[in-house]
C-alpha positions in Angstrom: -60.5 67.0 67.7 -58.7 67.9 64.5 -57.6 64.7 64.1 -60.8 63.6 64.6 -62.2 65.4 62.0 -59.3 65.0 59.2 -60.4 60.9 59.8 -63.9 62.0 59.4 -63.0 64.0 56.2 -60.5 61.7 54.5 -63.3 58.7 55.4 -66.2 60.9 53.7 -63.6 61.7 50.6 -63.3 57.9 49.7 -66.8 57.0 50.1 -67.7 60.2 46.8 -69.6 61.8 50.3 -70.1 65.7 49.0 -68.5 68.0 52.0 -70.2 70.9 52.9 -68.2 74.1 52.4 -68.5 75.4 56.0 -66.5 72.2 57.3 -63.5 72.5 54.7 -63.4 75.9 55.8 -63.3 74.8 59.1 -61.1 72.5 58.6 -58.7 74.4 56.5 -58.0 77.2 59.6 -57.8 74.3 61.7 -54.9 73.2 59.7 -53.3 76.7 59.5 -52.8 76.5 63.0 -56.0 76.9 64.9 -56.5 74.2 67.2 -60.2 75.6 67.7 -63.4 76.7 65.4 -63.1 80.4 64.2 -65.6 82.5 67.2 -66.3 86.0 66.5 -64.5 88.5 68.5 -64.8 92.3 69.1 -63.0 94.9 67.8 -61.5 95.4 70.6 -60.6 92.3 71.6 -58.6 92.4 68.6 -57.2 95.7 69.4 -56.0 94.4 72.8 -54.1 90.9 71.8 -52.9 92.8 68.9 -51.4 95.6 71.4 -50.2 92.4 73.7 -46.9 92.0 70.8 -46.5 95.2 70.0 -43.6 97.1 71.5 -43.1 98.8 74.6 -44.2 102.6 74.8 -40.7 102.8 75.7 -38.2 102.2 73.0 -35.7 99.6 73.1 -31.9 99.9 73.1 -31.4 99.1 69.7 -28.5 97.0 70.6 -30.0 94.9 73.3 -30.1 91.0 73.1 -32.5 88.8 75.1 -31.6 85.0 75.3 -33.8 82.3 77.1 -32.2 78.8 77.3 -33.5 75.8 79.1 -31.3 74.4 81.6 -31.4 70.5 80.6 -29.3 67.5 81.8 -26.9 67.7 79.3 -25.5 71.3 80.3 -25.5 70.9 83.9 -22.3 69.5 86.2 -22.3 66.7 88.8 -24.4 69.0 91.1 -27.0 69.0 88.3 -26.1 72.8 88.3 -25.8 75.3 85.0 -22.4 74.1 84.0 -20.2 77.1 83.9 -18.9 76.4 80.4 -22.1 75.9 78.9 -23.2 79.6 80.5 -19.9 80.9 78.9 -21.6 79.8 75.2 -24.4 81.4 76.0 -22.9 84.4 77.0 -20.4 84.8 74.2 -23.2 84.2 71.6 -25.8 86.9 72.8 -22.7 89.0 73.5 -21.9 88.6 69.8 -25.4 89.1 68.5 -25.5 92.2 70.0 -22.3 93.3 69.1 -23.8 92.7 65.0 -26.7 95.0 66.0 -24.4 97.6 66.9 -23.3 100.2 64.7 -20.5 98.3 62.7 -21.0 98.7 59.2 -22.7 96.1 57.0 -20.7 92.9 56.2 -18.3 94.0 59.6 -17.2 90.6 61.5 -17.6 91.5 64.8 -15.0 89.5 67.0 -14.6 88.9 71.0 -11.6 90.9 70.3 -8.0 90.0 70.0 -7.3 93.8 69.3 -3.7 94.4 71.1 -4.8 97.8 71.7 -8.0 97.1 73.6 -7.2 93.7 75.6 -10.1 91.9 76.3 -11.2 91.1 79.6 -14.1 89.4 81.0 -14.8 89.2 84.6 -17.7 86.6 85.5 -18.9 86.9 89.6 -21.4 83.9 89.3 -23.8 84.3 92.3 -25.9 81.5 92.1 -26.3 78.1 90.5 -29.4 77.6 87.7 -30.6 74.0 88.4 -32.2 71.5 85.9 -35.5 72.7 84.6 -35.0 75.8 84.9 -35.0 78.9 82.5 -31.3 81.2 81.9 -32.0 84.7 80.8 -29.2 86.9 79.2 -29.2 90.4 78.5 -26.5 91.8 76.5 -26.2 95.4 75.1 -23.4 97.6 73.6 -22.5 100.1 76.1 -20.5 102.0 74.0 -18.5 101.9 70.8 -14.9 103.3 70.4 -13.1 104.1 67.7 -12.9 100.2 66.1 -14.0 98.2 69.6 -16.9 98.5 71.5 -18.2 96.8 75.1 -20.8 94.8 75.5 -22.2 94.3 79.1 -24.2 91.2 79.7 -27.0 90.4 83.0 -27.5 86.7 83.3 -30.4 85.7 85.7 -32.3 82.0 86.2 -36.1 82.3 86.4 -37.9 79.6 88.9 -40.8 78.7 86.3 -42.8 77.0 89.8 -42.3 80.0 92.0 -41.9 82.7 89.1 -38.9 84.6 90.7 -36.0 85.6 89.3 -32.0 85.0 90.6 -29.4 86.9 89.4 -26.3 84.7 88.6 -23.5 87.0 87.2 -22.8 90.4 85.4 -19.7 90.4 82.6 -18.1 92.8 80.0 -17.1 91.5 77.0 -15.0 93.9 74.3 -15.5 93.1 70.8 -13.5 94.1 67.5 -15.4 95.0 64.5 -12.7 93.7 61.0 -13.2 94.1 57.7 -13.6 90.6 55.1 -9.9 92.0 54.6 -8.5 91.6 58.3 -8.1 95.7 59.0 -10.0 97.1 61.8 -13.5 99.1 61.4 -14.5 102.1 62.6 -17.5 102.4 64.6 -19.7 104.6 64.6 -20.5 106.2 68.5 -23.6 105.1 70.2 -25.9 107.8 71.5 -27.4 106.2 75.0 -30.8 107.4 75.9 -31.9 106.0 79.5 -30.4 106.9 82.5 -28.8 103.7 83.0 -27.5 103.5 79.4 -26.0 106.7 79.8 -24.4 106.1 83.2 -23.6 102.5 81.8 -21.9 104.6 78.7 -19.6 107.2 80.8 -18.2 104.6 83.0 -17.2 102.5 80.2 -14.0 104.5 79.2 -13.0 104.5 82.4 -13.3 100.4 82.7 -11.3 100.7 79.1 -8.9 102.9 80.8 -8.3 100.0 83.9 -7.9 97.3 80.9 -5.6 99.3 79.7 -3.4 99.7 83.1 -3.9 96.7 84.3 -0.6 94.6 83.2 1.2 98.4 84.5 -0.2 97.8 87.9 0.2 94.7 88.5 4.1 94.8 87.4 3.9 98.2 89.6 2.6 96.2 93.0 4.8 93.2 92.3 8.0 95.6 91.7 7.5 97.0 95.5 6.6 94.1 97.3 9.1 91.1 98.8 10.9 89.0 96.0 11.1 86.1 98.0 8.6 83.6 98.3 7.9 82.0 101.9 4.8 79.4 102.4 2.4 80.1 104.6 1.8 77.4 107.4 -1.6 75.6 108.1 -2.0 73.5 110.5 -2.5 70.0 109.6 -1.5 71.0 106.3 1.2 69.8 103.7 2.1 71.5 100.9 0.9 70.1 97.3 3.8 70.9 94.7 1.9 72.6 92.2 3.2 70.4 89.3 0.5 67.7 90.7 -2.1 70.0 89.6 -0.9 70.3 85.4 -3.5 69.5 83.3 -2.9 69.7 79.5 -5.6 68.4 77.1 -5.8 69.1 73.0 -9.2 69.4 71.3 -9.7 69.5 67.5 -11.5 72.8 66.0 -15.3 71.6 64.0 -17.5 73.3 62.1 -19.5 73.3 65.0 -17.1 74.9 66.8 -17.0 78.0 64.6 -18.7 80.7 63.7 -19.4 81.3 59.3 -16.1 82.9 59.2 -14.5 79.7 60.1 -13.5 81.5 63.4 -13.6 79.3 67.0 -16.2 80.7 69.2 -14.8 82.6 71.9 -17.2 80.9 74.2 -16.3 77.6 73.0 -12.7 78.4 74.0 -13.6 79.5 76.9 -16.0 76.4 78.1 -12.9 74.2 77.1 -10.9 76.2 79.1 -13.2 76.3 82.4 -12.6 72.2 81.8 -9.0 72.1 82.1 -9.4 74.9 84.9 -11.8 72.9 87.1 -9.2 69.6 87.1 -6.5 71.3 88.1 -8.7 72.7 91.4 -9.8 69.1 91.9 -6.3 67.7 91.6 -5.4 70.1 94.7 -8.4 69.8 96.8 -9.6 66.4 96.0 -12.8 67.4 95.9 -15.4 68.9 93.1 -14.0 72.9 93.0 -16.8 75.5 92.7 -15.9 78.1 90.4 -16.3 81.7 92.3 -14.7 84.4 90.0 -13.1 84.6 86.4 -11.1 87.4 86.6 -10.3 87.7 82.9 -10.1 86.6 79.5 -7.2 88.1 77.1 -8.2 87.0 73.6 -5.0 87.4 72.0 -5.3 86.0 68.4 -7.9 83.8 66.5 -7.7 80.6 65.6 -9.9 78.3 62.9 -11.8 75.0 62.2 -9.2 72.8 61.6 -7.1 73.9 64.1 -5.8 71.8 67.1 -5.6 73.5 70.5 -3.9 72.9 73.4 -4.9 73.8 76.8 -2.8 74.2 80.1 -3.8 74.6 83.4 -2.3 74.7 87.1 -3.1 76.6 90.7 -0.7 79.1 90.9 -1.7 79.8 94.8 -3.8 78.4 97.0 -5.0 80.7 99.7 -6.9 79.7 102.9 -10.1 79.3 101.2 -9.8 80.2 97.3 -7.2 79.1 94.8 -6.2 80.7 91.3 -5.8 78.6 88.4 -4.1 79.7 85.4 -5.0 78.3 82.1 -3.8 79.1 78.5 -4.6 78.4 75.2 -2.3 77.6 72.1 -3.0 76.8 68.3 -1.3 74.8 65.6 -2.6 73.6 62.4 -2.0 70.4 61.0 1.6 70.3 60.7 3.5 69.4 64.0 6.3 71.9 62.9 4.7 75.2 63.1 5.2 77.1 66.2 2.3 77.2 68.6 0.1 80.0 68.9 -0.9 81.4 72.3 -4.5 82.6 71.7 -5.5 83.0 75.4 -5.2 83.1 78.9 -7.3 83.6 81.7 -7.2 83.5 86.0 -10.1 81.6 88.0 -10.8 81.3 91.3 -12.1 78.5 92.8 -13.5 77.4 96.1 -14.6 73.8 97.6 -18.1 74.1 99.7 -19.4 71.8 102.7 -22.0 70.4 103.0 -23.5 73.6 104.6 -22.3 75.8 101.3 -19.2 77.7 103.0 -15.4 76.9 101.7 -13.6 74.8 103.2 -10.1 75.4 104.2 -7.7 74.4 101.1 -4.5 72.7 101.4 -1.0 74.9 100.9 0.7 75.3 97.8 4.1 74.3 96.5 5.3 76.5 93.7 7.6 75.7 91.2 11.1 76.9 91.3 11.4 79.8 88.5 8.2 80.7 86.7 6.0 78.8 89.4 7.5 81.3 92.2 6.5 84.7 89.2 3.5 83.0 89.4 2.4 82.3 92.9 3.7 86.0 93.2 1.4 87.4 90.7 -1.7 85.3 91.7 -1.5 86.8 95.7 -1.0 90.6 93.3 -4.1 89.9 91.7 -6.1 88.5 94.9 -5.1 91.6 96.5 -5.9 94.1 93.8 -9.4 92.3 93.4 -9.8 92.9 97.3 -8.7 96.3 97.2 -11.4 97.3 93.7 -14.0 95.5 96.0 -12.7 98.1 99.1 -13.1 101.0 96.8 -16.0 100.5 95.0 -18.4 99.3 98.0 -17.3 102.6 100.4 -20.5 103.6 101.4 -20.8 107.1 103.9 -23.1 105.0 106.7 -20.5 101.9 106.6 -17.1 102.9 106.3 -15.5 106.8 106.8 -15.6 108.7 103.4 -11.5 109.0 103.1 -9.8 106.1 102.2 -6.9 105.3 102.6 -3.9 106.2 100.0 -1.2 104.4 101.6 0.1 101.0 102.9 0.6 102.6 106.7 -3.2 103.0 106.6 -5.2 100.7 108.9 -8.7 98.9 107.5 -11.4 97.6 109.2 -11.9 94.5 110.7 -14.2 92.8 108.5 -11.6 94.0 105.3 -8.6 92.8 107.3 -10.2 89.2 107.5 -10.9 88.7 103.8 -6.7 90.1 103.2 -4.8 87.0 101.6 -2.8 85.5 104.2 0.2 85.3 101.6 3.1 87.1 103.4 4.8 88.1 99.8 3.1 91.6 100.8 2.5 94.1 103.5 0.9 92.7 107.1 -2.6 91.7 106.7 -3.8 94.6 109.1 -2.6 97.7 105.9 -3.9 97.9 102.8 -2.5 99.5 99.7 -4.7 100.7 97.6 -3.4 100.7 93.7 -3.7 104.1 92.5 -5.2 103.1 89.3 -8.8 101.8 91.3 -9.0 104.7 93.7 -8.9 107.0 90.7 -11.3 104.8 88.5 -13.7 105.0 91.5 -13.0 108.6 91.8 -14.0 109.7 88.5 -16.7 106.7 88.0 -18.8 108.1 90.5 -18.5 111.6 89.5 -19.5 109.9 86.0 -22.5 108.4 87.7 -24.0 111.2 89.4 -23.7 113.5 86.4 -26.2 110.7 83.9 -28.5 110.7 86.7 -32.2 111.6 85.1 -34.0 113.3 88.2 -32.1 116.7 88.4 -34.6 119.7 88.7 -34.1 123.4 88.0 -34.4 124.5 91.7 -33.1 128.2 91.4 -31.9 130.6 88.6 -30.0 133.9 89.1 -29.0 135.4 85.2 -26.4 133.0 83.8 -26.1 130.7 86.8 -28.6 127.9 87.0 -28.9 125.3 90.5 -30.5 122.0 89.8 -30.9 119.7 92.7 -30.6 115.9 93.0 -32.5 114.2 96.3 -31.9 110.4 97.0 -32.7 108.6 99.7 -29.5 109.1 101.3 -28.0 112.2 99.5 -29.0 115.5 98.6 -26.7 116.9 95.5 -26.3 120.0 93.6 -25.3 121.0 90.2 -24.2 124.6 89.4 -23.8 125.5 85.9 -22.9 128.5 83.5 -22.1 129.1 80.0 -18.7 130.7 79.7 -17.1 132.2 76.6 -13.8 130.1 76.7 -12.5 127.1 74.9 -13.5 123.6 77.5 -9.9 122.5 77.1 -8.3 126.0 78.7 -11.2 125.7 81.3 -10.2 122.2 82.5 -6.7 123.1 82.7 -7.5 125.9 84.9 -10.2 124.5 86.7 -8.3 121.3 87.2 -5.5 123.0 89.5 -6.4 123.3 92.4 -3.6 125.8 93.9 -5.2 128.6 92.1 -9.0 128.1 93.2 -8.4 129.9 96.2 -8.3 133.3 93.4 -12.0 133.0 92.6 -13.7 130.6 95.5 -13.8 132.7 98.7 -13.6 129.1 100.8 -10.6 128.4 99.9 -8.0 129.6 101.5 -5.1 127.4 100.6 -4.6 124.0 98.5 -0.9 122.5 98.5 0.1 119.8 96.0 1.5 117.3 98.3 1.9 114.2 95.5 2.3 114.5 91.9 0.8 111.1 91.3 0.8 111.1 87.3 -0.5 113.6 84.3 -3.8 112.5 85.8 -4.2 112.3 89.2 -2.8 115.0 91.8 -2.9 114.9 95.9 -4.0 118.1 97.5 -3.7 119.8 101.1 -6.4 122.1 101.5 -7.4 124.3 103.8 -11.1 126.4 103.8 -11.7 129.0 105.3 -15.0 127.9 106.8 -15.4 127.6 110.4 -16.5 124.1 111.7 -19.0 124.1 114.8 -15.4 123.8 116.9 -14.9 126.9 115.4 -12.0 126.0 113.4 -10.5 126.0 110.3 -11.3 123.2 108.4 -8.8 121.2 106.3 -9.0 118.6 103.4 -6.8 115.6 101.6 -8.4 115.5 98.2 -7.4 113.7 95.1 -7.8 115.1 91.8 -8.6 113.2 88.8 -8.8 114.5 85.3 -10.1 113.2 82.4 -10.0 114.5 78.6 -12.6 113.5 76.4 -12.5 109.9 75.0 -14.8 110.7 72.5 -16.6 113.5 70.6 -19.3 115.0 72.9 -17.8 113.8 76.0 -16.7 116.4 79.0 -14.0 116.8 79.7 -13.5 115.8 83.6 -12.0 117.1 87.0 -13.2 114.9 90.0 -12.5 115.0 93.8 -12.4 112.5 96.3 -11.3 112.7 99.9 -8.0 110.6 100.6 -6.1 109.6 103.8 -2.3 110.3 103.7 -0.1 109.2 106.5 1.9 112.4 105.7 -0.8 114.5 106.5 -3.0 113.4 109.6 -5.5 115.3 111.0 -4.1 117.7 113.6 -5.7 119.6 116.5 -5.6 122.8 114.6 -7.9 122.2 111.9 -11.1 120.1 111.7 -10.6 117.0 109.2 -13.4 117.7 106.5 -14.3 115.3 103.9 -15.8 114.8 100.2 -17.4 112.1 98.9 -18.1 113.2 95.3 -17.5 116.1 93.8 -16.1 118.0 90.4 -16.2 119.7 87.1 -17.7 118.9 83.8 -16.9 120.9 81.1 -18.8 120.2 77.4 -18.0 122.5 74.4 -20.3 124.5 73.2 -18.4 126.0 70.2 -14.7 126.9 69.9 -14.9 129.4 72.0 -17.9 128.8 74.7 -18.1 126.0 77.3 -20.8 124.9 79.4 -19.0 124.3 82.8 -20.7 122.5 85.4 -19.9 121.8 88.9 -21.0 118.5 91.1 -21.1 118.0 94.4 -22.6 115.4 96.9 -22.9 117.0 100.1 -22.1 115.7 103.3 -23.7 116.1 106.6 -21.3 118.4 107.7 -22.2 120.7 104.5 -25.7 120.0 104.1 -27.6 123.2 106.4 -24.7 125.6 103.9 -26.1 123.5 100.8 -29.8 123.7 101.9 -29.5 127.5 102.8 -28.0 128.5 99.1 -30.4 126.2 96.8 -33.7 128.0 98.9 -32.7 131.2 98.1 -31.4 132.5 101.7 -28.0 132.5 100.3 -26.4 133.6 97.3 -23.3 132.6 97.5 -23.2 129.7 95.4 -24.1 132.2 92.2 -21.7 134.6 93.6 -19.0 132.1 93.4 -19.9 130.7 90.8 -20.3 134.1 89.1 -16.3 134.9 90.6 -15.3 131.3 88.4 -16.5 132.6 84.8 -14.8 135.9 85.9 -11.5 134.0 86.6 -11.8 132.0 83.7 -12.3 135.4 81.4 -9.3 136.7 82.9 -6.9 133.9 82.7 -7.9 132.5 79.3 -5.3 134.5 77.1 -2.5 133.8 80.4 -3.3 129.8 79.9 -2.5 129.7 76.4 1.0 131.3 76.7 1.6 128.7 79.3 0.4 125.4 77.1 2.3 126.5 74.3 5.6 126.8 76.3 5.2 123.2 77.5 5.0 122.1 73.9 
């Protein structure tokens, strides 16, 4: 119709035809972008399409990124599936916006980091393919900032535009580095999360900083007490592939279009190329077109810049029964042929071949290489098994699996965990499991994290100083006790944190034994209560101990527990095995000399009716006890400082 009418107009314009006023006005909002005539509207009719783009009554993380891409032709695979490399851009450059949003300075260059302090480590589950036509939405945010890095967590979900629903296709972290125009490192300023999520979201994120940190420990620690020698597993109808079949190396050239205004590559360009290499090497194994199931990590270890030529590697270090781990690795030169390389990257991925039914197929054995391709078949079975065993830990639910797990390698598992074990026999049997100290204590404190940044707690009962708050779930029923205590937080974690002396102020206890000195941070208990079990016996406990000082101003500092199984100490017909799920201390400072101490617990179903009695009001004991803590705490204060300053 516009059209129409500009013909109409440009017709009457030649021909000296006067044009009335009301049709160049008509015309001119037509032009302006109105594709109909100007109606008359109510006020509020206004009011409501003008409320339709104004923002949500809740306020937005300030931080928060939301990308939605198109999946066309041109970024899918053979499959006419999101290519993985292509998501990988996406995710690196609404990671990266978010990161600018943060609170880096003005004119900070916020990189996917290549701080040596902070390695960087992305791990990508993709659940589900996004076919053609379809619409990818990313959400990144900045969980928190450190003191020159922060994490970014990113959600990536395909929305069906015929049927409307969403798919979720992978979560990621991402650590960025805020640098100066100079080189030297930033400091951030913290973020203050204010939702429930952002704040659990927030907590957890040192610890997933402390696991980057002790990751290269624990893996050297696993490989150190496990076989040196490397024996092939046998498959029936199977012949080993030597691994040097599968070595890809392929060089790309560094464009403006690869690089950010800096002149910096994009990480996610890097990591797309890499994905390439990664996904011949699979297919030069299998023969087939490899799915890619898990990327286990990127380690950004240096920059490099338009211009630059890199050089990517790639081979399967180990091919288990149905998965295989490629290695890949990235290095830089410049121009001249007689500079050292640079190795800028490396990363693991996992990849599995589906029938035609979607489940993997049984792969053919590996190879290795004498030398460095037996370290890394080694490592790659490490890594399979530490993934297993995270997995193990963090997925122990109370109605699925008993709330102890196990500590040690003589411990059985389930059947369903013993299935998934990799077959490799460069470790224990696949009917133990060995969990790595590291992710039993992440998970310990984690979930003590979690259940403290939950929103719904309610004042249930006060007494004087001691409040009770209550927590009900579907599945749990929680408490919180709390007091203000005139005592510096860092002398009430070191006394609260040991457990041998809690039997002087909790009448339950009646002894706690230190039965492994794990590290400075983590401590294995024998306890035994002095509450009667309805077999009329003492009950004992295997608890581990995890502490944690602040990593930041206005953190807590930390004491969870967690039951444990030990093989040193089973249960025994004397006592009745008791067990915790989640419990511990938080302890904020108030001022130098007051804390706010807090204790956490999710009861069980053995300690629920004790629970239920105490937060009604038919008990006190909880405020007694509770009341018995801040007295102990008063008392020992002066004794504690003597002691810290003689272990200086």
């Amino acid at each position: 119709a516009t059209l129409l009418l500009s013909r109409c107009l440009l017709k009457m314009v030649k021909e000296n035809i006067v044009v009335p006023e009301e049709i160049l006005s008509f015309c001119c909002n037509g032009f302006q972008g109105s594709t109909s005539p100007p109606c008359s509207q109510d006020p509020g009719e206004r009011e409501e399409a003008a409320g339709a783009m104004a923002s949500p009554s809740h306020p937005r993380n300030p931080t928060e990124v939301q990308m939605s891409q198109l999946v066309l032709p041109c970024h899918t695979n053979h499959r006419g599936e999101l290519s993985i490399g292509q998501l990988l851009k996406w995710i690196d450059t609404a990671a990266c916006l978010s990161g600018k949003t943060s609170s880096a300075p003005t004119g900070a260059i916020i990189l996917l980091g290549w701080d040596g302090s902070d390695p960087v480590l992305i791990r990508i589950v993709p659940s589900g393919p996004a076919p053609v036509g379809q619409v990818v939405n990313i959400k990144a945010k900045v969980n928190r900032a450190f003191n020159s890095s922060m994490e970014v967590g990113i959600q990536v979900s395909y929305e069906d535009l015929c049927s409307g629903k969403h798919y979720s296709i992978c979560k990621a972290y991402a650590t960025f580095v805020a640098h100066s125009s100079s080189g030297t490192k930033v400091k951030l300023k913290p973020l203050i999360p204010q939702t429930e999520e952002e704040k659990i979201e927030h907590s957890i994120a040192a610890e997933r900083r402390r696991m980057r940190l002790v990751h290269k420990d624990t893996l050297k620690d696993l490989l150190t007490r496990s076989p040196r020698e490397t024996e092939l597993e046998t498959r029936d109808g199977s012949v080993a592939v030597p691994a040097d079949k599968t070595r890809v190396e392929s060089v790309e050239l560094v464009l403006p279009p690869h690089a950010n205004h800096q002149g910096n590559t994009f990480g996610g360009q890097i990591m797309a190329w890499m994905e390439n290499v990664a996904t011949i090497a699979a297919s030069r194994l299998c023969h087939a077109h490899p799915t890619l199931r898990a990327i286990e990590m990127f380690h950004f270890r240096g920059p490099s810049q338009v211009g630059d030529r890199l050089v990517l590697k790639a081979i399967v270090n180990n091919a288990f029964k149905n998965s295989m781990e490629v290695g890949v690795c990235a290095e830089a030169y410049g121009q001249e042929m007689s500079v050292s390389r640079r190795h800028i990257n490396s990363a693991f991925m996992t990849f599995v071949v589906l029938d035609q039914e979607g489940r993997p197929r049984t792969l053919p054995m590996l190879a290795p290489e004498q030398g460095d391709g037996e370290r890394r078949y080694r490592e790659a079975s490490a890594r399979k098994k530490i993934r297993l065993d995270r997995k193990y830990v963090v997925s122990c639910k109370q109605t699925e699996v008993p709330l102890s797990v196990p500590w040690d390698q003589s411990n059985k598992v389930s059947d369903a965990l013993r299935e998934s074990l990799p077959s490799a026999p460069a470790f224990p049997a696949p009917d133990v499991l060995l969990l790595p100290q590291v992710y039993l204590s992440y998970n310990n404190v984690s979930a003590l994290k979690t259940l403290v940044a939950k929103a719904n707690w309610a004042l249930a009962r006060e007494k004087e100083k001691v409040q009770i708050y209550t927590l009900e779930e579907d599945k749990f029923l929680s408490f919180r006790i709390e007091m203000s205590v005139r005592i510096a937080a860092c002398q009430a974690f070191s006394l609260l944190s040991d457990l041998r002396r809690r039997h002087e102020w909790d009448s339950h206890y009646l002894s706690a034994e230190l039965v492994q000195q794990v590290d400075d941070d983590d401590m294995i208990y024998h306890v035994v209560s002095q509450t009667l079990s309805s077999e009329n016996k003492l009950q004992d406990f295997v608890i581990l101990a995890s502490r944690r000082k602040p990593c930041s101003k206005g953190d807590p500092y930390v004491v969870a527990f967690r039951s444990v199984t030990l093989p040193t100490h089973p249960a025994t017909s004397g006592f009745t095995r008791g067990e915790t799920i989640c419990s511990g201390f938080c302890i904020w400072p108030e001022s130098e000399e007051t804390s706010k101490v807090a204790y956490y617990n999710q009861a069980t179903p053995g300690y629920l009716n004790y629970v239920t009695t105490n937060v009604v009001g038919l008990s006190s004991d909880f405020c007694a006890t509770f009341e018995a803590c801040e007295k102990f705490l008063l008392k020992n204060k002066e004794d504690d400082v003597i002691v810290r300053l003689q272990n200086l």
